[in-house]
N, C-alpha and C positions, 0 to 999 in steps of 0.2 A: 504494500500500500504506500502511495506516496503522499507525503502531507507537508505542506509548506508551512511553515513556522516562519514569521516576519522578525526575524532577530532585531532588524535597526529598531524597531519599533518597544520593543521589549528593552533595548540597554536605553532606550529615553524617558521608557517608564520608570527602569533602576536610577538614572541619572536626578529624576525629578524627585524618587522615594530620598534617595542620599541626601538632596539639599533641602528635605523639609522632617531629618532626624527629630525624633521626639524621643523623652524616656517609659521606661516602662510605666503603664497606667496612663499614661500623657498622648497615646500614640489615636487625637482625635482625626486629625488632619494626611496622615497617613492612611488611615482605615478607607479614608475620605477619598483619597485619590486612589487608591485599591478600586474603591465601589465603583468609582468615576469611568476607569478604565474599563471594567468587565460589565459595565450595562451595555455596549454595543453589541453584544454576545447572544443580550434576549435570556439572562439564566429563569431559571423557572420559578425560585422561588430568591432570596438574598434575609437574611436576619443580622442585625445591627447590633452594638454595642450590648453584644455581651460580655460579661465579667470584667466591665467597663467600655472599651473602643473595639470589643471581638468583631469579626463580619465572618457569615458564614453564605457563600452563592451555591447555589443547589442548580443541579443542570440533571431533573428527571430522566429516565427510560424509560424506553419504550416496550420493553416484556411484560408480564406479571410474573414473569420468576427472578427477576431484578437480584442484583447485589448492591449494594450500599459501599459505594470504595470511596474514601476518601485521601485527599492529600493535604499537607500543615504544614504552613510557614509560620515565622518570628514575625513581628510588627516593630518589635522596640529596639533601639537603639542606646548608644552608652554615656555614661556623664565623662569624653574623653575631648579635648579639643582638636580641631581638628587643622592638622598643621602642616600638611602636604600641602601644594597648588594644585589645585582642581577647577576646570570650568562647573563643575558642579558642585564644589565644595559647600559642606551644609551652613546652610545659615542660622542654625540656632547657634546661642553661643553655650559653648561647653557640652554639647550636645555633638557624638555622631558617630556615624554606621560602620565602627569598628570592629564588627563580627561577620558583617554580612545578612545582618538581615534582612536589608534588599535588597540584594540579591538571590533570599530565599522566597521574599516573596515574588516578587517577579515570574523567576522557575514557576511557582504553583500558579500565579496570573494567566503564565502563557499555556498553560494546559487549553483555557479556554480558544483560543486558537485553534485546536486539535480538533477539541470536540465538536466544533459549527460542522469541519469538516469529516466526522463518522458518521456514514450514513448509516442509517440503522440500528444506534447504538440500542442494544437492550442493559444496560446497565446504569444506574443513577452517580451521579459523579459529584460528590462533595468537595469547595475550594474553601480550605480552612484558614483563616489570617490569625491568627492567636496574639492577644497582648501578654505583658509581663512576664515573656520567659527568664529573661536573667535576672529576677527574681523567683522563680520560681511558684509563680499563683496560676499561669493566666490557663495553665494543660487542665488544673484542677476545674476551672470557670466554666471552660470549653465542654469536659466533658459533663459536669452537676448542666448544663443547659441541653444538652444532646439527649439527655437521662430525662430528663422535664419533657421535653418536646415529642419522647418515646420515638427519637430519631436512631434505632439499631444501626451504626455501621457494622459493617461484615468485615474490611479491612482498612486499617487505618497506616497512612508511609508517608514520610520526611528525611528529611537528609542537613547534612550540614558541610560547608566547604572546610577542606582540611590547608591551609598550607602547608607547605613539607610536602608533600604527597603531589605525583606527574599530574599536571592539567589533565581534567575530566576524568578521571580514573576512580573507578569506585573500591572503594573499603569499606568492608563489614565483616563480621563476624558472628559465628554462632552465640549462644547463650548473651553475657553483659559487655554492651559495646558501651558506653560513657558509665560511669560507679554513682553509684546515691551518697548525698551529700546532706548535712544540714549546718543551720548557722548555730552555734548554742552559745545562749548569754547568760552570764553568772553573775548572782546581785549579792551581794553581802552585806549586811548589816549590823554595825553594832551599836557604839556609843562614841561620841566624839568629849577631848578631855585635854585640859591645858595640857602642852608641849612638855612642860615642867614636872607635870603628874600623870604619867600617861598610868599612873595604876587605877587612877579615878574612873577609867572611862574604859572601851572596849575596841583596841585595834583593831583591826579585821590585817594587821598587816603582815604575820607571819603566816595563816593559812593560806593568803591573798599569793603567796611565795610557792608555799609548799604546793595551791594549784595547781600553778603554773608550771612548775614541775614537774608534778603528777603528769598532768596532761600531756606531757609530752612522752612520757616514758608508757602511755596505756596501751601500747601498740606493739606490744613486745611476740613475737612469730609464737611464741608457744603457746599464746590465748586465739588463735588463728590462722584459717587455711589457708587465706588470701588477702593479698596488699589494702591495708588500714590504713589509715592518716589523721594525724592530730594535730591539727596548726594553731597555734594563739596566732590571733590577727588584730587585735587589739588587748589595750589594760591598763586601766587607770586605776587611783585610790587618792581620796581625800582631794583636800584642795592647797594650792600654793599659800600657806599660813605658817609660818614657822613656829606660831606660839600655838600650835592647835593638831594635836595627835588625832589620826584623823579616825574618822565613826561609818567610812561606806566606802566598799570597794565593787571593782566590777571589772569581769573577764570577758573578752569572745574568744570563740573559737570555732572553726569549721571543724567537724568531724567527716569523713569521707570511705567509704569502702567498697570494693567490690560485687559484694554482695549486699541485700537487702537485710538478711539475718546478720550480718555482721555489722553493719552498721546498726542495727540493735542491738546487739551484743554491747559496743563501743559507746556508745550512751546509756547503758544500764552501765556501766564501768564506768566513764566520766561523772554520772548522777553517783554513785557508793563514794570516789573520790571528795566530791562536795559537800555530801551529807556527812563525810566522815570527819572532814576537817572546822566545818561550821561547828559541830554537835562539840568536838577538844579546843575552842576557843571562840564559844559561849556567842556565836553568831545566829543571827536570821537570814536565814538564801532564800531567793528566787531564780529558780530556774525558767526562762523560756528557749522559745526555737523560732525562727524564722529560715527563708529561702530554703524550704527543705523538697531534694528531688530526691524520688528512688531512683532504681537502674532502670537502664535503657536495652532492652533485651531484645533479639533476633531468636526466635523456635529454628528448630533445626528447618523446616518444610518453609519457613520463610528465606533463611539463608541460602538454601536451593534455588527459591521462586528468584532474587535477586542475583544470584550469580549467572543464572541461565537468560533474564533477561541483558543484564548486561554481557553477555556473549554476543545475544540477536543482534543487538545493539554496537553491536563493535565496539564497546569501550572496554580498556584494559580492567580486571578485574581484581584485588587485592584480599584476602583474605587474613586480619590480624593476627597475630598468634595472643597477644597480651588487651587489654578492655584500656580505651583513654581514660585517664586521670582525673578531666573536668566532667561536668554533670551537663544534665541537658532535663529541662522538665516534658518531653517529650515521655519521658518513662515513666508518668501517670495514667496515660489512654492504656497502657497494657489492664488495667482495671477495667475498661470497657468493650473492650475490642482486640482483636487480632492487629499487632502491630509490626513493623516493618520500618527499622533505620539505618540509614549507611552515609558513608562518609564520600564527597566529590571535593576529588583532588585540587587545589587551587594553583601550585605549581612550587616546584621546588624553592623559587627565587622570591615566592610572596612572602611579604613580613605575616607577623604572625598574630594569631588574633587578638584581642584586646589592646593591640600594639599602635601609638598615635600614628605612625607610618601604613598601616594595612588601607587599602581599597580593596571592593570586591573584583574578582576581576571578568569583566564582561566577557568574555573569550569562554567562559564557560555554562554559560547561562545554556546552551544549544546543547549540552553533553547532560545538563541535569533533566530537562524539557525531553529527552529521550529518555531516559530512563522510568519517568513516569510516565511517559505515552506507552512505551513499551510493555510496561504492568498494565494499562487500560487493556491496550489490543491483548495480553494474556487472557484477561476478566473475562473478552468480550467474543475472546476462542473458546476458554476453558471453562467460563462462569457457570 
C-alpha cells in the first residue's frame, strides 16, 4: 500500500509546537494547536481538557468487530531555557521542548494523514495528547477519563526518541523498558531552642544526618535482584539564625527500580529508616510522594508485534539487553490496557535529553509515522 505522508507539513506543525512550549498542567495552547491541526481530518469524535489541557480525537471504524488501538504522545515541555539559535526557538521564557515532546506529538498528529487515506478501515483509531508527563499525573488523568467514558482500548503504543541511539532505529525490549520511580519527601519535626541551649529544644539535626545516610546505603544487592536507586536531590534544616538551634528538617529523595515490587520493597525500607530515627530522637515525620511512575513494560507477544513491524518497515531494529534508568509515566495504561513502548533513535550526535543544547530532530518524524502506520495496517490485517 502506498500512503503519502506530507513531512514539510508535519516538521511546521513540530516547528510551531516548539515555539509555543508550555509546562506541565500549563500545556492550554498546545493542546490548542494539536486540535487546530487535526480538525481538517473530519475525526469522528475529539474530547478536550482532560486531567487538565488532555485532547483525545477518535477516528471511528467501520466493522462491528472493531478494535480500539490507540497511540500517546507528551504535550508538556520543561522549565529549561532555551539557548541554541533557532528560527523556531520557543518563546516562552524559561520554558522549552527539551525532551521532544513535539516531536512526539506530531508522530501521533500525523497518523491522521494515514488514516483519511485507509480505505476501509475497520478499526477505531484513538490520537492520544497527554498532559503532565514529567511529572508524572497526566497517564493517570488519561486513563481515570477513558475508565468514565467506558472507552475499552484493546491496545494502547508510544515511543520516545533516544539520542545515542542511529536515527530512526527502534529499541525495545521484553519485560521493563524505563524503571518506576517516585519523589519521596521527608518532614521532621521537632522543637526549635536558643543556639546556647540546644538541650531546651529538639534538633531534628543528627537523625536529619543519619537519613541521609541511610538513604543512601538502602540499596545494598543483597536486599535485591535488580538495579535500585536512592538519590537525595535535595535537604534542608532550620533557618540561617545562628542564635537559634533549629526545630524542622526536610529530605527529598527519588527512589527508582526496576521493578515495581522493588521499588516497594525500597520504600517500605526508606519509611522503617525514618520511623526509626524520628521515634530515637523524639521527632514528628511526614512522609509524602509525588511524580510517582511504575514500569514501562513490553509482554513478550508485544515485543514480537514491534520487532516484526519494524522489519516490514525497514527500520533497523535494536533489542536492549538492560531496562533505561529514567521513568516515563507511560507505564500506568498497562493498568488498562494492552500496552506497547519503544525507543526511536534520534542519532548518535544529538545532545541528550533534558540537555539546554537538545532539539528534536525533524529527520525522524517519517521513521516514527511508520512505525505506527505499520501497527494500524497489522490491526487492520490481523485484527
Amino acid at each position: 500500500m502506498n500512503h503519502q505522508i506530507d513531512i514539510e507539513e508535519l516538521v511546521s506543525l513540530r516547528h510551531t509546537l516548539h515555539q509555543n512550549a508550555e509546562l506541565s498542567n500549563q500545556e492550554e495552547k498546545t493542546a490548542q494547536i494539536v486540535k487546530s491541526y487535526l480538525e481538517k481530518f473530519k475525526p469522528d469524535k475529539v474530547y478536550e481538557n482532560i486531567g487538565g489541557h488532555g485532547l483525545i480525537v477518535e477516528f471511528k471504524g467501520s466493522s462491528h468487530k472493531i478494535l480500539n488501538i490507540g497511540f500517546r504522545a507528551d504535550l508538556d515541555a520543561l522549565p529549561i531555557d532555551e539557548t541554541i539559535e533557532l528560527e523556531y526557538g520557543s518563546k516562552t521564557e524559561n520554558v522549552a521542548h527539551k525532551c521532544g515532546h513535539d516531536g512526539h506529538s506530531t508522530m501521533v498528529a500525523g497518523i491522521a494523514q494515514f488514516i483519511t487515506q485507509l480505505k476501509n478501515r475497520k478499526n477505531s483509531i484513538f490520537l492520544i495528547f497527554q498532559p503532565a508527563e514529567e511529572i508524572g499525573e497526566g497517564a493517570e488523568a488519561i486513563s481515570s477519563f477513558l475508565e468514565e467514558k467506558n472507552i475499552q482500548l484493546d491496545y494502547l503504543f508510544g515511543l520516545h526518541n533516544l539520542p545515542g541511539f542511529e536515527k530512526g532505529s527502534i529499541v525495545t525490549r521484553k519485560g521493563t523498558f524505563a524503571a518506576a520511580s517516585t519523589g519521596m519527601v521527608i518532614k521532621l519535626k521537632g522543637q526549635t531552642s536558643h543556639a546556647a541551649e540546644p538541650e531546651n529544644g529538639v534538633s531534628p539535626a543528627i537523625a536529619f544526618s543519619n537519613i541521609i545516610q541511610g538513604l543512601t546505603n538502602l540499596t545494598e544487592k543483597s536486599k535485591f535482584h535488580h538495579l535500585v536507586l536512592s538519590t537525595v536531590i535535595h535537604a534542608k534544616m532550620g533557618e540561617i539564625a545562628f542564635g537559634t538551634s533549629p526545630g524542622y528538617a526536610e529530605i527529598r529523595a527519588t527512589l527508582r527500580a526496576y521493578k515495581d515490587e522493588e521499588l516497594d520493597k525500597l520504600i517500605t525500607l526508606a519509611e522503617e529508616l525514618v520511623i526509626k530515627e524520628s521515634e530515637e530522637h523524639g521527632l514528628i515525620y511526614k512522609l509524602e510522594y509525588t511524580e510517582s511512575f511504575p514500569t514501562t513494560e513490553n509482554s513478550e507477544d508485544i515485543l514480537k508485534l514491534l520487532k516484526d513491524t519494524a522489519g516490514e518497515q525497514s527500520l533497523n531494529f535494536k533489542e536492549k539487553e538492560e531496562p533505561f534508568k529514567w521513568s516515563e509515566d507511560f507505564g500506568h495504561y498497562k493498568r488498562i490496557t494492552k500496552s506497547g513502548f519503544f525507543g526511536l533513535g534520534a542519532g548518535t550526535d544529538c545532545p541528550m535529553l533534558h540537555n539546554d543544547t537538545y532539539d528534536f530532530p525533524d529527520e525522524i518524524i517519517a521513521d516514527g509515522i511508520r512505525m505506527y502506520t505499520g501497527l494500524i495496517q497489522f490491526f487492520e490485517a490481523n485484527g
